[in-house]
Each structure stands twice: as structure tokens, then as C-alpha cells.
Backbone as CSV, one residue per row, in Angstrom:
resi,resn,N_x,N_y,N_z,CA_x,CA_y,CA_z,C_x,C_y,C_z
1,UNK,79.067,136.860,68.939,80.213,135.969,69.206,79.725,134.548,69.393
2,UNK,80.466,133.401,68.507,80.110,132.420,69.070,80.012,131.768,69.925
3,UNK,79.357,130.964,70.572,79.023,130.652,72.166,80.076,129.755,72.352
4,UNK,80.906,129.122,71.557,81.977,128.399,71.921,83.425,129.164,71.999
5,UNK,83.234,130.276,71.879,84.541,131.196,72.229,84.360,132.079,73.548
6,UNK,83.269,131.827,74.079,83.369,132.562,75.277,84.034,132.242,76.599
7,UNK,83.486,130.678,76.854,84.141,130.258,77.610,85.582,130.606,77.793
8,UNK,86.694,130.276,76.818,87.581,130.229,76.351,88.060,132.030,76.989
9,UNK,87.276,133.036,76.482,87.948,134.203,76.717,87.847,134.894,77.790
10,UNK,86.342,134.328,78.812,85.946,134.460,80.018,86.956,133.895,81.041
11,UNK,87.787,132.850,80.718,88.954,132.145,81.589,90.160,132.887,81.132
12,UNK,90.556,133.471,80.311,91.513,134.501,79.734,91.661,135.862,80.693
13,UNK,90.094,136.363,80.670,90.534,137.581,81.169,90.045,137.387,82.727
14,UNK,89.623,136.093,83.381,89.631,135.834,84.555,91.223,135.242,85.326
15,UNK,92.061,134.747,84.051,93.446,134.412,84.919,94.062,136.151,84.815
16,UNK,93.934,136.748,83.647,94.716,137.893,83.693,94.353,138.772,84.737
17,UNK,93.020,139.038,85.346,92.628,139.656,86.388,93.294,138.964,87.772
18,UNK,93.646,137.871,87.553,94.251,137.294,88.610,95.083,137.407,89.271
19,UNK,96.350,137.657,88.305,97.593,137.811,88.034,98.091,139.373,88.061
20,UNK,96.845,140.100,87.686,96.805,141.917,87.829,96.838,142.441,89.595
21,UNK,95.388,141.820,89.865,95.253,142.642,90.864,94.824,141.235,92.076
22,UNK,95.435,139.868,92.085,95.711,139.141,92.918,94.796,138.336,93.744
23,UNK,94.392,137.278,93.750,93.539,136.447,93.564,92.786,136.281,95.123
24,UNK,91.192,136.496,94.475,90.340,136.474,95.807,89.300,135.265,95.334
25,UNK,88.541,134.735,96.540,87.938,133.660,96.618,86.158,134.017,96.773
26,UNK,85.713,133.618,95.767,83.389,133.906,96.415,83.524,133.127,97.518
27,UNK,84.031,132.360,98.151,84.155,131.229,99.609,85.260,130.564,99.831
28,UNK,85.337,130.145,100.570,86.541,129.644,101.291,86.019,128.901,102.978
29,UNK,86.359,127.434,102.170,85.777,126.351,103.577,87.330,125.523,103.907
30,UNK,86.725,124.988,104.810,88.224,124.017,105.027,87.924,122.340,105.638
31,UNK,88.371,121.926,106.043,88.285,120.287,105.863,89.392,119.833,106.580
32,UNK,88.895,118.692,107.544,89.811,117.711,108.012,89.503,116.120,108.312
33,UNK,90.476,115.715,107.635,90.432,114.214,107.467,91.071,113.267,107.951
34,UNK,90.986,112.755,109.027,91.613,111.494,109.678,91.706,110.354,109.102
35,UNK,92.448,109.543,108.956,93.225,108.097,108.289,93.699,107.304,108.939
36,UNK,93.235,106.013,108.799,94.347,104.666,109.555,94.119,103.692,108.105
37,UNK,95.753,103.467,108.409,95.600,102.955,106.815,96.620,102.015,107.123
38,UNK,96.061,100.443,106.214,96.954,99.544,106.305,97.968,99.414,105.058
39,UNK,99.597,99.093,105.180,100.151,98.789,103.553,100.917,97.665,104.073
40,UNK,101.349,96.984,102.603,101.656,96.103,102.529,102.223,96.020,101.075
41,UNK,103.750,95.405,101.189,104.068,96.341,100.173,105.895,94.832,100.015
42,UNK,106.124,95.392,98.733,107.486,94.486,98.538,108.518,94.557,97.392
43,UNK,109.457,94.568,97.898,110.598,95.205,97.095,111.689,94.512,96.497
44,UNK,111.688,94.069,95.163,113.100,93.334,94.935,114.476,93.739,93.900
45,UNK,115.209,93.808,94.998,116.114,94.750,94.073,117.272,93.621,93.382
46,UNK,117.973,93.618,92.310,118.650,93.446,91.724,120.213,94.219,91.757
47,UNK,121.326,93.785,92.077,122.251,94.750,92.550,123.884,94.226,91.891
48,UNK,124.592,94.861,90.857,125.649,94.730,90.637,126.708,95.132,91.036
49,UNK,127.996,94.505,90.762,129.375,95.297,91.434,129.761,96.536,90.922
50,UNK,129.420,96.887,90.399,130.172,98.449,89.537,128.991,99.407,89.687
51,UNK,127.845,99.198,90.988,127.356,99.917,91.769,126.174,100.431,91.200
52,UNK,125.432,99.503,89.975,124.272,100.206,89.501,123.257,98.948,90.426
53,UNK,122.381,99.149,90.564,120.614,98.189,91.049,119.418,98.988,90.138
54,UNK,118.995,97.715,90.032,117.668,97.617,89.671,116.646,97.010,90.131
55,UNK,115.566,98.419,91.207,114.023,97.727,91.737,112.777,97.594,91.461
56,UNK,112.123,96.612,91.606,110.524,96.745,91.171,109.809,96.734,92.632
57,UNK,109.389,97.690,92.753,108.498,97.730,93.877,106.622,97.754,93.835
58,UNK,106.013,96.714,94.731,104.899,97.186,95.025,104.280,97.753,96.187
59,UNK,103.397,98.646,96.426,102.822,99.130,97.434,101.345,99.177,97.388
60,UNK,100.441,98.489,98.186,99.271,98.526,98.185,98.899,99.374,99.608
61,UNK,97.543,100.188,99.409,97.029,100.711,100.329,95.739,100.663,100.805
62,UNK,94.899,100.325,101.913,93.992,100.322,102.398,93.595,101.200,103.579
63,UNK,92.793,102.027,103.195,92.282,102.865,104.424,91.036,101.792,105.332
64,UNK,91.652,101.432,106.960,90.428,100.986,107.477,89.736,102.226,108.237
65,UNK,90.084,102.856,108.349,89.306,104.331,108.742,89.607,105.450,107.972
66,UNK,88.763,105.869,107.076,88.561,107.037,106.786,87.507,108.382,106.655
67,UNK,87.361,109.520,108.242,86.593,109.772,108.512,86.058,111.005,107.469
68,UNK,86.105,110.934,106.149,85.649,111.752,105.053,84.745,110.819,104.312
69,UNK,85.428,109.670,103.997,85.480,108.651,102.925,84.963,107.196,102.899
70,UNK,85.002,106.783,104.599,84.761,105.339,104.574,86.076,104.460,104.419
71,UNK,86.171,103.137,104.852,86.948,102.377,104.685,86.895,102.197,103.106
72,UNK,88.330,101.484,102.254,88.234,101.153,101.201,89.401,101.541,100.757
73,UNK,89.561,100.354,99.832,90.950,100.532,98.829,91.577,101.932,98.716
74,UNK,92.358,102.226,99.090,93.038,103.146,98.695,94.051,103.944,97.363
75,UNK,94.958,103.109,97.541,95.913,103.298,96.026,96.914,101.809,96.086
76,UNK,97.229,101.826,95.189,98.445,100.941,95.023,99.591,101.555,93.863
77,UNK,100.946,101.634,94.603,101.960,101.644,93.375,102.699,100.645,93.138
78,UNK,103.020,100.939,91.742,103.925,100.089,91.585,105.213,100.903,90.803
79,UNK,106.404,100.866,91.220,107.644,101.731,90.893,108.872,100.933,90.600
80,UNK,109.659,101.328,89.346,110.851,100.399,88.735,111.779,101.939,88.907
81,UNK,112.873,101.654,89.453,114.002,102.457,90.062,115.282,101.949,89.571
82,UNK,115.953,102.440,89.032,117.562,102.626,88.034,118.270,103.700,89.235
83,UNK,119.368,102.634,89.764,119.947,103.152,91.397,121.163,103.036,90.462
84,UNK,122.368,104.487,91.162,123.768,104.038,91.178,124.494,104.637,92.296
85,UNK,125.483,104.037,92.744,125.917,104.178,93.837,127.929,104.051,93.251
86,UNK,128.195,105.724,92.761,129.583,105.540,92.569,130.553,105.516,93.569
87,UNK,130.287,106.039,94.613,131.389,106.034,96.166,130.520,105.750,97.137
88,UNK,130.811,105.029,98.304,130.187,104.513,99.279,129.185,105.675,100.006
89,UNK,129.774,106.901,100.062,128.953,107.893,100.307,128.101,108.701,99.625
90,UNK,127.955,107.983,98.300,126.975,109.242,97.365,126.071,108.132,96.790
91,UNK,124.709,108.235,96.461,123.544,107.659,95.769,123.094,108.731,94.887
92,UNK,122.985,107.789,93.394,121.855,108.683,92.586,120.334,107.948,92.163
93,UNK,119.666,108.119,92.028,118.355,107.200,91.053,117.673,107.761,90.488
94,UNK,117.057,107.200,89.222,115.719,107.895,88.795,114.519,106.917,88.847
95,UNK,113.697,106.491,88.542,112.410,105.681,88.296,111.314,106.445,87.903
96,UNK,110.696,105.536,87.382,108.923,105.799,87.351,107.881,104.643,87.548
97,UNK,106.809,105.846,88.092,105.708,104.694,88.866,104.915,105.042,89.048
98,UNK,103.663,103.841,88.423,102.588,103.709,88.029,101.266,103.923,89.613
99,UNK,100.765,104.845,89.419,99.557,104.605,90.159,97.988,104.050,90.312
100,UNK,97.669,103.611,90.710,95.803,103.291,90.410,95.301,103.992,91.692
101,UNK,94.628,105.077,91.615,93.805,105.386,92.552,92.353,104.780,93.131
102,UNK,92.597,104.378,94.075,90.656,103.542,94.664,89.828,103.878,94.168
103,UNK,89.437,105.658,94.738,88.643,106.252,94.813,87.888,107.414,93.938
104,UNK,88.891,106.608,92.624,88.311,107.245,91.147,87.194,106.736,90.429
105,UNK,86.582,107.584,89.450,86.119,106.421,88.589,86.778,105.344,87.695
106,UNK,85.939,104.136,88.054,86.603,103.190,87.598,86.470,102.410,86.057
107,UNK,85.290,103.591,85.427,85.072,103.558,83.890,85.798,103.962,83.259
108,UNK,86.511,105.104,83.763,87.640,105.962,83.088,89.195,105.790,83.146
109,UNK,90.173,105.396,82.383,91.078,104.571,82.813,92.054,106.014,82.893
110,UNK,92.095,106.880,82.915,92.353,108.385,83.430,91.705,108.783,84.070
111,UNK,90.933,108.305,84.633,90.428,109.031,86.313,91.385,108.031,87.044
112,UNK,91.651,106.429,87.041,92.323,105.692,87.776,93.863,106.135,87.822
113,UNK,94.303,105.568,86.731,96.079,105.609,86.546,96.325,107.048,86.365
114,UNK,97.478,107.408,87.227,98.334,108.325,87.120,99.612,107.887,87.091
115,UNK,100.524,108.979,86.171,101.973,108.725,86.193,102.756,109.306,87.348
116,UNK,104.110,108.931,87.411,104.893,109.944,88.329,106.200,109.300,87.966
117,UNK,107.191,110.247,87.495,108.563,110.236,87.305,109.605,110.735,88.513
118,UNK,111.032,110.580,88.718,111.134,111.321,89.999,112.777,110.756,89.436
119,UNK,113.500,111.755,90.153,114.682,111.918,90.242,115.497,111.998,92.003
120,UNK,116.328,111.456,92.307,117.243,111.764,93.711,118.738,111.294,93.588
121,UNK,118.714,112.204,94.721,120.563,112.280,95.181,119.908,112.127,96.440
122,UNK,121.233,111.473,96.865,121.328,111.350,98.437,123.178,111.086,98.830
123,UNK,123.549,111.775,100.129,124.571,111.804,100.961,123.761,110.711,102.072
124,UNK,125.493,109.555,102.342,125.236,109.000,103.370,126.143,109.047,104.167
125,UNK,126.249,108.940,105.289,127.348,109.027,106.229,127.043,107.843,107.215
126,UNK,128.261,106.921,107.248,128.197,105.607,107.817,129.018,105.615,109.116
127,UNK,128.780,105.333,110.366,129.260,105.067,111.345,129.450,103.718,111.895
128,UNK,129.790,103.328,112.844,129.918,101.687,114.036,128.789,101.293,113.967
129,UNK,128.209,102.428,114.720,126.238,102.099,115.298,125.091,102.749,114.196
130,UNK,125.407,103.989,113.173,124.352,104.381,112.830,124.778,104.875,111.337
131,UNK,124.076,104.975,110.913,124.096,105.283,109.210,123.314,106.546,109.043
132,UNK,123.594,107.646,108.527,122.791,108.811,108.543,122.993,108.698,106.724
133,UNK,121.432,109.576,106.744,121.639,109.842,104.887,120.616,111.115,105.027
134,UNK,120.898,112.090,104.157,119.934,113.119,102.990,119.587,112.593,101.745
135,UNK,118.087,112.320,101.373,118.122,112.365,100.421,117.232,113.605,100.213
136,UNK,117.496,114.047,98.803,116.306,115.414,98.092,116.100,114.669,96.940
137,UNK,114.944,114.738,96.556,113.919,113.936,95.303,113.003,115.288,94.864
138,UNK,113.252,114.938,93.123,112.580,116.013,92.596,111.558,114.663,91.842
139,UNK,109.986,115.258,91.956,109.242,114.357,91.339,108.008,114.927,90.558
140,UNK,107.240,114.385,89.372,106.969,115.335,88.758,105.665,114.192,88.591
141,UNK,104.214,114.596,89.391,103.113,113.820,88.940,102.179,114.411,87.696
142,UNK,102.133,113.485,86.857,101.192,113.644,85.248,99.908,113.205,85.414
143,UNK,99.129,113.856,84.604,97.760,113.981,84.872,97.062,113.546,83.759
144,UNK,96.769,112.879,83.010,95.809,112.574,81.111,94.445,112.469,81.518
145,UNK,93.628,112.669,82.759,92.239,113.090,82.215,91.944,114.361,82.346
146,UNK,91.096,114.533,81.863,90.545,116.252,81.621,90.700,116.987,83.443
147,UNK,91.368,118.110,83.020,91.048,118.754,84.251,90.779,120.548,83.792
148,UNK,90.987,121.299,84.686,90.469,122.766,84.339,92.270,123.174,84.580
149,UNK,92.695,124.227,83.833,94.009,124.676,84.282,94.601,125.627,85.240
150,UNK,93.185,126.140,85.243,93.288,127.329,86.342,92.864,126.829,87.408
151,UNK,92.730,125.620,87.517,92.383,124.763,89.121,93.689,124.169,89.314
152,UNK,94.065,123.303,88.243,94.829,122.262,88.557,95.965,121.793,87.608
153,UNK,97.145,121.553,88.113,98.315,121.596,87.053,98.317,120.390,86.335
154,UNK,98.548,120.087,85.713,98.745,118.983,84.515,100.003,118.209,84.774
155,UNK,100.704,119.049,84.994,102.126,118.534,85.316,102.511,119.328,86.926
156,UNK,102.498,118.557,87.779,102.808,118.977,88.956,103.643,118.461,90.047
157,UNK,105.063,119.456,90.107,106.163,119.435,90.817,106.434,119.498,91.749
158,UNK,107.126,118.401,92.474,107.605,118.696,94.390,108.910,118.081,94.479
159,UNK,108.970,118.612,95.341,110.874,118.307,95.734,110.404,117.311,97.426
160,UNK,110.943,116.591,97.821,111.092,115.686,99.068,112.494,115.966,99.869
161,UNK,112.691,115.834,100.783,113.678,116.487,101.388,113.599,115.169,102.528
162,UNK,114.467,114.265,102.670,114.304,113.301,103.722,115.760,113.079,104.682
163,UNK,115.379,112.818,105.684,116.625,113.098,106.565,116.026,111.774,107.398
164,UNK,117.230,110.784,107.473,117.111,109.163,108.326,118.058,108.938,108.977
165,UNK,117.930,107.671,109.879,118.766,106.782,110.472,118.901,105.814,110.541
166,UNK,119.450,104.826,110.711,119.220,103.575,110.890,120.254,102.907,111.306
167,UNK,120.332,102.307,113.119,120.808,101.800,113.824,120.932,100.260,113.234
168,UNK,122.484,99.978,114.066,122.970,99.024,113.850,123.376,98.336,115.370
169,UNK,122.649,96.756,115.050,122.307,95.930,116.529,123.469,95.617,116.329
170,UNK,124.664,95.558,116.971,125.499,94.370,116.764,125.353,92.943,117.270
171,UNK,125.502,91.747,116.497,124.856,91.011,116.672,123.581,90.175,116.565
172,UNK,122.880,91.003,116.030,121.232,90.807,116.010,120.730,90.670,114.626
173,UNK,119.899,90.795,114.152,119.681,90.723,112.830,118.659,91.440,112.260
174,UNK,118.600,92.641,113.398,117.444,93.736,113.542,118.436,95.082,113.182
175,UNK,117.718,95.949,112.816,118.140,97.487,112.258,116.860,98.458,112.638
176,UNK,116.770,98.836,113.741,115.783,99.776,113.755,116.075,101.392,112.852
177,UNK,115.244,102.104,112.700,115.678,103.360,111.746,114.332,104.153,111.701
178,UNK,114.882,104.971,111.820,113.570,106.268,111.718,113.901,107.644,110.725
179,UNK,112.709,108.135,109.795,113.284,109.567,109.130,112.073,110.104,108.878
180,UNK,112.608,111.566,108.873,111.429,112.441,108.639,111.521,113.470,107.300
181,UNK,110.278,113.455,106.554,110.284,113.768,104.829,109.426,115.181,105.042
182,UNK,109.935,116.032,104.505,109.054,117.308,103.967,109.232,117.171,102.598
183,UNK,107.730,117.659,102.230,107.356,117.741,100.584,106.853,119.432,100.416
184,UNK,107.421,119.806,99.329,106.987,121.009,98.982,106.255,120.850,97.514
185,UNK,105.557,122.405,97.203,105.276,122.408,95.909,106.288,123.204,95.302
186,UNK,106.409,122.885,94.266,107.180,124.136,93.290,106.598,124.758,92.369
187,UNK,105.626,123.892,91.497,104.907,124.732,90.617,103.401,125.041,91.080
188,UNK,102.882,125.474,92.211,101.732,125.833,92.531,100.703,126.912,91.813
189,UNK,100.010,126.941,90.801,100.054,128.912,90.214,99.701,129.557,91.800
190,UNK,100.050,130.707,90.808,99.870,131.764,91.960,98.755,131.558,92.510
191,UNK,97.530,131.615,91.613,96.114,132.102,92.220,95.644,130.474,93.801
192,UNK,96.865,129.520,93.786,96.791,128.534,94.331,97.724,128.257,95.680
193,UNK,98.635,129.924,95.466,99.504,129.025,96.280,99.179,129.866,97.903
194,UNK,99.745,129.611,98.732,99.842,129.853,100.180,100.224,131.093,100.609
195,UNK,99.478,132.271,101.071,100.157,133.516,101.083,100.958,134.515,99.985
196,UNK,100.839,133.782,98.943,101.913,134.010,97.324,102.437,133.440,97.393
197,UNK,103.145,132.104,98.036,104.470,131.367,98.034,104.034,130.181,97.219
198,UNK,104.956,129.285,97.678,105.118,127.600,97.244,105.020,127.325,98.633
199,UNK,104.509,125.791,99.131,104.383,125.885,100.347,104.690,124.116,100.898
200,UNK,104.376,123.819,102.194,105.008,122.789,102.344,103.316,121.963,102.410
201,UNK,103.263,120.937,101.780,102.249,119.994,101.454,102.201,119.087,102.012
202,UNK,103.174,118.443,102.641,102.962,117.278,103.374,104.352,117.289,104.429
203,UNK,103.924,116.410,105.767,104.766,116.442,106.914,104.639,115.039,107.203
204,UNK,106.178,113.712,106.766,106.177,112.611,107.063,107.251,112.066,107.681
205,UNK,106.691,111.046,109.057,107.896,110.705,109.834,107.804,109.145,110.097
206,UNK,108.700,108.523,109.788,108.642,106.590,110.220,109.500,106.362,110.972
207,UNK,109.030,105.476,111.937,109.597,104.517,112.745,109.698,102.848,112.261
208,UNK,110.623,102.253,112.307,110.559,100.614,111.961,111.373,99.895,112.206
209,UNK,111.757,98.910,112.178,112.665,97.884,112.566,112.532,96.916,111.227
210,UNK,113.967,96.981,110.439,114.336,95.598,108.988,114.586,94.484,109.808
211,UNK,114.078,93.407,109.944,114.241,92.086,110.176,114.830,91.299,109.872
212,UNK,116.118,90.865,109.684,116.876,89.975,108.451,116.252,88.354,108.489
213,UNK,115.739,88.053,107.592,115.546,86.528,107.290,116.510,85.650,107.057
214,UNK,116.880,86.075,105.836,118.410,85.090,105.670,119.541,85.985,104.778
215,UNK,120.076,85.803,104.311,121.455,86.665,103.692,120.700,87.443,102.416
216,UNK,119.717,87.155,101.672,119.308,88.350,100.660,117.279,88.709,101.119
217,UNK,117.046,88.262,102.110,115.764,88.736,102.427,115.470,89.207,103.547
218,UNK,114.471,90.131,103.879,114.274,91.205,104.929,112.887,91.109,104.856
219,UNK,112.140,91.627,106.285,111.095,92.434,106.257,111.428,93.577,107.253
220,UNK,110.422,94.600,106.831,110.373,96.163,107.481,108.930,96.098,107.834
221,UNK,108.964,96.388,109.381,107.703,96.718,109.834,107.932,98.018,110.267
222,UNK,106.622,98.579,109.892,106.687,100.467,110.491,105.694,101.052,110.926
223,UNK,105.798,102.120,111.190,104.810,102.901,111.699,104.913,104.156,111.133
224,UNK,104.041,104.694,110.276,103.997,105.812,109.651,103.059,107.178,110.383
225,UNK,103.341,108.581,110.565,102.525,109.964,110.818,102.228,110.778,109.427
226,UNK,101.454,111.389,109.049,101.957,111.887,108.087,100.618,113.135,107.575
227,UNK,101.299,114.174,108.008,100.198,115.484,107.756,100.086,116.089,106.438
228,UNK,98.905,116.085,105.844,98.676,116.468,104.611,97.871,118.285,104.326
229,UNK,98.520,119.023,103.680,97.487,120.265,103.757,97.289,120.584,101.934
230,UNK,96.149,120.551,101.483,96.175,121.063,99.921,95.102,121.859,99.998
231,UNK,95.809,122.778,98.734,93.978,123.629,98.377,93.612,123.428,97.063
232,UNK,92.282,123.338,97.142,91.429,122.614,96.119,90.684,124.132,95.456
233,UNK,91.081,124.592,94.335,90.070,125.140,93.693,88.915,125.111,92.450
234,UNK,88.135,125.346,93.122,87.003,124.964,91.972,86.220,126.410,91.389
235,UNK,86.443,126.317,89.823,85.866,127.765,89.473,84.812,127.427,88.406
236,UNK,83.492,127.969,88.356,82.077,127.451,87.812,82.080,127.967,86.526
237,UNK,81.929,127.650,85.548,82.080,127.941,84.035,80.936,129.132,83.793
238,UNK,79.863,129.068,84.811,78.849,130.220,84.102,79.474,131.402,84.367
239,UNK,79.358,131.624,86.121,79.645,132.748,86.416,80.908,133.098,87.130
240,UNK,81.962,132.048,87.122,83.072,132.316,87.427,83.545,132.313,88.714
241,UNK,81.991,132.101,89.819,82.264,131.816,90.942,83.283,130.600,91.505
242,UNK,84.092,131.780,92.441,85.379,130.620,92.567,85.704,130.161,94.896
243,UNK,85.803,128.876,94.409,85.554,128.218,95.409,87.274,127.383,95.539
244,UNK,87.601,128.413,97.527,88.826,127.702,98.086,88.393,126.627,98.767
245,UNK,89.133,125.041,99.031,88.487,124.067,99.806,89.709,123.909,100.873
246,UNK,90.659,124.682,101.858,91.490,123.833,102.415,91.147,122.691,103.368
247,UNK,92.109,121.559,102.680,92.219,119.862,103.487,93.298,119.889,104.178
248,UNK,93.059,119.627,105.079,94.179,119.206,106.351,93.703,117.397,106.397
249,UNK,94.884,116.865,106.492,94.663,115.129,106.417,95.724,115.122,107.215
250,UNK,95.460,114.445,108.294,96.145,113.477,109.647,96.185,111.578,109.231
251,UNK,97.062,111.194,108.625,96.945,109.540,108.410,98.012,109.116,109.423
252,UNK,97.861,107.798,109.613,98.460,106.579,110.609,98.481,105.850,109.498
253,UNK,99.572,104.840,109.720,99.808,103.895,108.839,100.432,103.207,109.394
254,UNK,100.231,101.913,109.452,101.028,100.471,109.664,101.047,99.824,109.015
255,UNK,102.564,99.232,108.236,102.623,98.437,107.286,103.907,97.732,107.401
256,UNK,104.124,96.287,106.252,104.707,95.797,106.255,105.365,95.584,105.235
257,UNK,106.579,95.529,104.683,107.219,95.124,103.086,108.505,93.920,102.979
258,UNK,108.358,93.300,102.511,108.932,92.057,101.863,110.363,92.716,101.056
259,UNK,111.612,92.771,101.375,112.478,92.881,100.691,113.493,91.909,100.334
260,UNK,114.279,91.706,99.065,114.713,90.751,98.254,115.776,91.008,97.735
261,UNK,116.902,90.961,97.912,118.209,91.806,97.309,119.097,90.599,96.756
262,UNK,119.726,90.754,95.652,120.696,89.633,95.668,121.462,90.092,94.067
């Protein structure tokens, strides 16, 4: 047999064994990573009467503590969002947005940039003092440099689930508001996912206060928590030895964003 078809059939009858009689690990380590991370970030939306907007957002990130990694650039996005808003109580949007990761290689312009597309609805419910909203976001991150498939999805799906508030000063020109986001996976493979399931990947909650400047500009200062758990598998092309890594990541974040509406 040629030596270039083995590989190929050795990962064949290693997912089908997988999928038969249910996926075990040669090791299994785990990992935890602490974060304080600065952003800084700014948003200008564009907004018509018959209830459509259009935003370009940037977000830059800097880790000044990262006890895996070292301080250093983190990521930056940048995201263009197509908003409509047909009744005062319902929001739809879609966008897409561009990533650069820090801590890639930076020869490879697919180890850096990643895509991500994303879809949401959201319910709002408006009161005197407080504004409540749901939003659920389906988002779908793309992958174009080489990866292994039985590690890692190519195309990989999560739903966001966010539940907010945001108080109203009367008088003031402050809006404090706080919400808390669960992220799930949906397409995890099996041999990846949590007990057999889909599982919850990340746990995020903000605190902040919008600042009004003048009639179309704002800033938002916040304070971000935000618990991260993934599993990393790595499987060795000779002998198939396969390696679980679970990461648990604890980040802090304080940041600031520039908003622009008009």
C-alpha cells in the first residue's frame, strides 16, 4: 500500500472506532489560565427612520497579565452589523467580523485572520427606570489554515444567549446596565464533546455605566468576568496517540468604547 494512503485510512478507521465503541483518551491534563486584559474599542452606528442601522465596530485587546502566556497583544475585531428594528420591541441583525489573533503566527496570514458570521434576535421590554432585553445569537467561526478534523471543526457553531439591563438616571446623562451571556457549542464532534453532550463554553457578565457626551456621542466604561472552559484534542499521526488538554480561563477586563450614532 502506498505510504500516502495510510494516513488517510488510519484516521478512517480511528474516527469509526470512535463513534462504535466511544471515545477514550492515552492522557488527559488540564490547565488554568488567569487574564487581566485591557480593551478599547469604538462604535459608529449609522441609523435610519424606517428602522434599519448600519455599524462598524472596532475592538482591540491587550492582555496585561497573562499567567500562561505573558503580557501581549491579544486580538482585535473589527465587525460591520446590518440592524433592523421593525416594532419598538423586536431587534433583528446579522454582520460579519474580521479577526487578527496576537498570538499566532505572524508569517501565515491564516494562522492570524479568522472569519466569523453571526446572526440575532432580540426581545426588549422598556420601562420608566429600566429597559430589559433577550438577545440569542447564532454565530458561526471559519477557519482557512490547515487544521486536523478529528481535532478541530472547520466551521464551528455557538449560540449566545444574553439577558441585560440598563437603568435609566432621570436627569443625568448616565445609564448604568449590566448582562450576563452564556455561550454554548452546537457542533462539538462527539469524540470532543462533554460527557456526550454540547456544552456550555463560556460564562460572561458586565457591569458599566454609557456616559452621554452630547446628543449623538457616548462612552461606555465596564467591567468585564468571563469564564472560559475548552477541550483541546491532539491526535499524533504515527501512532494515533490521543491527547485531552482541558482549559479553564478566568479573564478580567476593563475597557472603554467610543460610541457615535446619528
Amino acid at each position: 500500500m502506498a505510504k500516502g494512503y495510510r494516513l488517510p485510512i488510519i484516521g478512517l478507521l480511528l474516527f469509526c472506532s470512535i463513534s462504535t465503541f466511544g471515545w477514550t483518551y492515552d492522557s488527559q491534563t488540564s490547565s488554568t489560565e488567569q487574564v487581566m486584559q485591557f480593551r478599547v474599542g469604538a462604535d459608529f452606528t449609522k441609523k435610519w427612520k424606517n428602522g434599519l442601522r448600519l455599524s462598524l465596530t472596532e475592538d482591540v485587546r491587550i492582555d496585561a497579565y497573562n499567567s500562561l502566556n505573558g503580557a501581549a497583544f491579544s486580538k482585535a475585531y473589527t465587525t460591520l452589523t446590518l440592524g433592523y428594528t421593525p416594532i419598538d420591541y423586536f431587534k433583528v441583525d446579522a454582520g460579519y467580523t474580521l479577526r487578527v489573533m496576537g498570538r499566532k503566527d505572524w508569517s501565515d496570514a491564516n494562522e492570524v485572520l479568522r472569519h466569523r458570521v453571526f446572526m440575532s434576535v432580540a426581545g426588549v421590554y422598556p420601562s420608566q427606570y429600566v429597559k430589559l432585553s433577550l438577545r440569542e445569537r447564532v454565530l458561526c467561526d471559519m477557519r482557512t489554515d490547515s487544521v486536523n478534523l478529528l481535532e478541530k471543526n472547520r466551521y464551528n457553531w455557538l449560540l449566545r444567549s444574553r439577558l441585560s439591563a440598563e437603568f435609566i438616571v432621570p436627569g443625568k446623562p448616565v445609564k448604568p446596565y449590566v448582562w450576563c451571556e452564556l455561550e454554548n457549542t452546537l457542533n462539538v464532534p462527539e469524540y470532543q464533546q462533554r460527557n456526550g453532550k454540547q456544552y456550555i463554553s463560556h460564562v460572561r457578565t458586565q457591569v458599566g455605566v454609557k456616559w452621554r457626551l452630547t446628543k449623538m456621542s457616548s462612552l461606555d466604561f465596564y467591567y468585564r468576568f468571563q469564564y472560559g472552559y475548552n477541550r483541546d484534542i491532539n491526535i499524533t499521526k504515527n501512532k494515533g496517540y490521543i491527547q485531552l488538554t482541558e482549559k479553564t480561563t478566568y479573564l478580567h477586563a476593563i475597557g472603554v468604547t467610543y460610541n457615535l450614532d446619528w
